[in-house]
Structure formats: C-alpha cells, structure tokens
C-alpha positions as a LaTeX table, in Angstrom:
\begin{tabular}{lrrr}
\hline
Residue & $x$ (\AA) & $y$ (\AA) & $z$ (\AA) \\
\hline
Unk1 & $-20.90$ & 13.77 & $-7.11$ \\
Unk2 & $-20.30$ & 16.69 & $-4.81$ \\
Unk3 & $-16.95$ & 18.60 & $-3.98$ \\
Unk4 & $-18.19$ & 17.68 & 0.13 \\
Unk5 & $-17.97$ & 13.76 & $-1.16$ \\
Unk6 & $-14.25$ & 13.98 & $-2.60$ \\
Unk7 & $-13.21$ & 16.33 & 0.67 \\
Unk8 & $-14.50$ & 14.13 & 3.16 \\
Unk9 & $-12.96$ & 11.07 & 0.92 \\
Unk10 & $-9.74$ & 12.67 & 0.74 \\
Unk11 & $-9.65$ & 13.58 & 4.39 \\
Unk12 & $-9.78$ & 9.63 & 5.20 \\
Unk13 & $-7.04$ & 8.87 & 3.26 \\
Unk14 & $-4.69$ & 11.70 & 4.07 \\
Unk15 & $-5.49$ & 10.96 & 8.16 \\
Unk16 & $-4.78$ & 6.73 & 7.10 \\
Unk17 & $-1.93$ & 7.89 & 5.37 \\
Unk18 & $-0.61$ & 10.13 & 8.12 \\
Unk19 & $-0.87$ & 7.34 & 10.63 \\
Unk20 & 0.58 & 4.76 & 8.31 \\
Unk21 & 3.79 & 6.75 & 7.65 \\
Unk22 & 4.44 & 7.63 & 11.31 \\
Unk23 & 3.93 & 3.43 & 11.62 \\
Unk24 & 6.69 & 2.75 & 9.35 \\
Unk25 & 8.75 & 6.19 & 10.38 \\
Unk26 & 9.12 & 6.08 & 13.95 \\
Unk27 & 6.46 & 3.74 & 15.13 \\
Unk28 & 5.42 & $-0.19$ & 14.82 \\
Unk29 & 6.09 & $-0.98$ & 11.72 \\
Unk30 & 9.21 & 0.60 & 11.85 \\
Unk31 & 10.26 & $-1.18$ & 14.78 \\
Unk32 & 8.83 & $-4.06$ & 13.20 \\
Unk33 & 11.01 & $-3.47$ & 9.94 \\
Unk34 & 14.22 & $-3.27$ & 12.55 \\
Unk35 & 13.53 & $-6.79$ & 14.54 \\
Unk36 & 12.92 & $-8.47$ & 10.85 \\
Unk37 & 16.64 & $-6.86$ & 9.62 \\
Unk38 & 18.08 & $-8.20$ & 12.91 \\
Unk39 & 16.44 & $-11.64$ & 12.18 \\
Unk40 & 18.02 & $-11.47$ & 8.80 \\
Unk41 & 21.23 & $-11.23$ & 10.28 \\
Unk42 & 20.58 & $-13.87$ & 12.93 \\
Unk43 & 19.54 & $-16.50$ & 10.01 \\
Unk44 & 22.33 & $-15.50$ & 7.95 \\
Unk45 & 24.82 & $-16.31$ & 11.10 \\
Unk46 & 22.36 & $-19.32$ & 11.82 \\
Unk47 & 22.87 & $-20.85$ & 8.36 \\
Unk48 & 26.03 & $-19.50$ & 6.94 \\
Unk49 & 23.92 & $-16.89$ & 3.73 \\
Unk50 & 20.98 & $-15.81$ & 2.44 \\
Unk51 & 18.14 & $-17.79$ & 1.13 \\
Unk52 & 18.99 & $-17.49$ & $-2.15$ \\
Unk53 & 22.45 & $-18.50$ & $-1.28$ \\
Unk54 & 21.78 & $-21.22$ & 0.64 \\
Unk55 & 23.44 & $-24.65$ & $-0.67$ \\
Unk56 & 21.20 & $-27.45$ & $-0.72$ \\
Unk57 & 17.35 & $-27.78$ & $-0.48$ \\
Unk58 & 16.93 & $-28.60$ & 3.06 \\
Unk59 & 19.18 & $-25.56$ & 4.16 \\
Unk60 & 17.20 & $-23.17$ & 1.91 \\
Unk61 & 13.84 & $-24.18$ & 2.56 \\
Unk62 & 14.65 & $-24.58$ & 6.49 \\
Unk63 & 15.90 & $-20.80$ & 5.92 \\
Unk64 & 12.76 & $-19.63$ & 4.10 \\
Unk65 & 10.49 & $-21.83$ & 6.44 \\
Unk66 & 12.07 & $-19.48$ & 9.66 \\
Unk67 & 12.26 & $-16.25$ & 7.73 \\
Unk68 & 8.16 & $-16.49$ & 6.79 \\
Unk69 & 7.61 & $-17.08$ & 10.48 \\
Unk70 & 9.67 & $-13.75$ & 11.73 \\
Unk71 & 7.80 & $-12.11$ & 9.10 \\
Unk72 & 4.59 & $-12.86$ & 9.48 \\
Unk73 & 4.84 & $-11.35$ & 12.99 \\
Unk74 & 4.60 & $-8.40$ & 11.15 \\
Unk75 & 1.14 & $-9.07$ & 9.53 \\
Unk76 & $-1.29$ & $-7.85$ & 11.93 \\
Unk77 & 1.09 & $-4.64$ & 12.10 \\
Unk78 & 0.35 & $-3.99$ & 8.60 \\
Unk79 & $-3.64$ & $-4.76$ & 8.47 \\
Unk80 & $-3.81$ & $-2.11$ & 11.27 \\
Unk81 & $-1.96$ & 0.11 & 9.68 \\
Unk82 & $-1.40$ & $-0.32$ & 5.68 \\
Unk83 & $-5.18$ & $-1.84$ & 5.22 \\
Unk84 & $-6.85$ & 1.44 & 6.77 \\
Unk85 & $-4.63$ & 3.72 & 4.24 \\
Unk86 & $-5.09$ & 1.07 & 0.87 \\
Unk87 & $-8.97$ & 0.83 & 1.63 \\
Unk88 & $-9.41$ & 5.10 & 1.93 \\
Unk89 & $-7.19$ & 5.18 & $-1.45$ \\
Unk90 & $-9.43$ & 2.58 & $-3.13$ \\
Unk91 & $-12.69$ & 4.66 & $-1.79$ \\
Unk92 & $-11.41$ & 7.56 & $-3.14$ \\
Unk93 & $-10.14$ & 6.24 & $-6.92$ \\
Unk94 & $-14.21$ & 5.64 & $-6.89$ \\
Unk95 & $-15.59$ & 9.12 & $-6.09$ \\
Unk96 & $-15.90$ & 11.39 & $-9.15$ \\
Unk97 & $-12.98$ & 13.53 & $-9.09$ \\
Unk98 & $-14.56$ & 17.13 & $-9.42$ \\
Unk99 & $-11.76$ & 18.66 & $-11.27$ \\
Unk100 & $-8.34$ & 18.04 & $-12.95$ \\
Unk101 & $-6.40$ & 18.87 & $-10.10$ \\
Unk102 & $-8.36$ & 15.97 & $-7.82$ \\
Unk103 & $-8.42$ & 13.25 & $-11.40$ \\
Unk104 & $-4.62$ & 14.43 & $-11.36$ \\
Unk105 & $-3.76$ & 13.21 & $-7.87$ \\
Unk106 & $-6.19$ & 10.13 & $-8.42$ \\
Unk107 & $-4.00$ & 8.97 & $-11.45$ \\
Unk108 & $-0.70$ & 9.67 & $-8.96$ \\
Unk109 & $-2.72$ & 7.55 & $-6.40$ \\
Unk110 & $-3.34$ & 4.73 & $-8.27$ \\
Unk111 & $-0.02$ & 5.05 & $-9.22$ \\
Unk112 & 2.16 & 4.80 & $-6.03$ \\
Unk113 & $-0.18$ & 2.88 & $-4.43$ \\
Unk114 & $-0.52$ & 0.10 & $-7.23$ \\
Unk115 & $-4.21$ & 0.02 & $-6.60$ \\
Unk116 & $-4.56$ & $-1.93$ & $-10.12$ \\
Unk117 & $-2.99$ & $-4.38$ & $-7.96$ \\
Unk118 & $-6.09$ & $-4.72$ & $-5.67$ \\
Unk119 & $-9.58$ & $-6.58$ & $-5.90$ \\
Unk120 & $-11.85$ & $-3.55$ & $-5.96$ \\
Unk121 & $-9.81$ & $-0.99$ & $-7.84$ \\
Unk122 & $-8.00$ & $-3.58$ & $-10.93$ \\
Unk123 & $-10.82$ & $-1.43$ & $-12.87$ \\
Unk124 & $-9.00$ & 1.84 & $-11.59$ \\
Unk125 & $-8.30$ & 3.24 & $-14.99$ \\
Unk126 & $-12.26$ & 2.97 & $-15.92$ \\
Unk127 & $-12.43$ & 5.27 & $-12.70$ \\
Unk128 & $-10.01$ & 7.59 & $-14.29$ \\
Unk129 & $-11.59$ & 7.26 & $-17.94$ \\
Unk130 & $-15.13$ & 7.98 & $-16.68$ \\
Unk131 & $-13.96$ & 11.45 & $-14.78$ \\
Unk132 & $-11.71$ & 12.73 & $-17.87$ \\
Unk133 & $-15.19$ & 12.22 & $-19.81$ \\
Unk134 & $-17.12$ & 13.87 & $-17.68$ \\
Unk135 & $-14.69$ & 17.05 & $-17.20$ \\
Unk136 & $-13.76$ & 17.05 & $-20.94$ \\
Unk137 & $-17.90$ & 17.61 & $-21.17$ \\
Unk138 & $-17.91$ & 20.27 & $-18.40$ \\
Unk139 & $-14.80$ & 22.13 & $-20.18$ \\
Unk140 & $-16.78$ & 22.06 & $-23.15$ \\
Unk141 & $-19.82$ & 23.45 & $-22.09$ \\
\hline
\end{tabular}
C-alpha cells in the first residue's frame, strides 16, 4: 500500500476529528452536553437524588426511564458527528501503515479511540501485527 493511500486516509480522519472536537468544544454536542447537565439537575430536584440514589424501584426506574429520553436527544448529534470521526479511524487502522511513525500513531489510535471496541476493527491488533511484520522485513532488507 502506497504512502498517497495512508495520506489521503489520514486526512479523513484528522478533518472528522477536527469537526467532531469543535462539536463537543463549542458547538452541538457541547450544547447538547450542557441541556443534558441541566436535565440532571432538573431530575435530581424532580425526584429528590440521583438514580443510583433513588429509594425504591418505581422512583429509580421512573428516574432512569426520563433520563434515557433527555439523552437520547443527543443521539443523532453524535451519529453526525462521532460516527464520521470512529468510521475514518477504523479505515485507517486498515491501511498498511508505511512506516513506524504512521504504525506508531495507529497503535495510539486504536488506543484512545477503543476501536477494539467496534465491529470492524475488534481484529485491530492483527492490523497492527501485520504492519510491524512487514516493516521489521523492510528494516531488514
């Protein structure tokens, strides 16, 4: 696989990741993240403590029941803006890294971004195995 392949890769995930953390800094997410903290507060007013606090069944479950619902607002927020940078790290894990420097950051990517975690990249250390290989060859040569 080319240098060109891992450059244009990386430049998809560095623009995702650019737009995702100016979402959570200062745009939707973020102002998602605020009206969810503020709906925290209301429930906790609203029933008296947290869900884990709650006494009772009812009282906890009617707690967690209203607290899914003010978060799952926030669902399409993150599909527009966490899916685009997850699915450019996941492309990326699978392009041959062409040096140490690019398997390096792939190792920190899979890393931070728990892409184990993910259908698609739960094979990332094969990824990782294969280009290690294949530079420990081209060292050698």
């Amino acid at each position: 696989m080319s240098r060109t392949a891992w450059n244009a890769a990386m430049a998809q995930y560095n623009l995702a990741a650019l737009v995702r953390d100016a979402a959570g800094e200062f745009g939707p997410l973020f102002r998602g993240e605020q009206l969810n903290i503020a709906n925290e507060y209301m429930l906790e007013q609203k029933y008296g403590c947290r869900s884990a606090a709650a006494k009772g069944t009812e009282t906890r479950a009617a707690y967690d029941a209203e607290a899914f619902r003010h978060e799952a607002l926030m669902d399409p927020y993150y599909e527009k803006y966490g899916d685009p940078k997850r699915e450019a790290a996941q492309a990326l894990v699978k392009i041959p890294a062409p040096d140490l420097d690019a398997l390096r950051f792939k190792v920190d990517l899979i890393k931070s971004e728990e892409l184990y975690c993910y259908v698609g990249t739960e094979d990332a250390f094969d990824y990782v195995e294969a280009d290690a290989q294949r530079l420990s060859m081209k060292e050698a040569a």
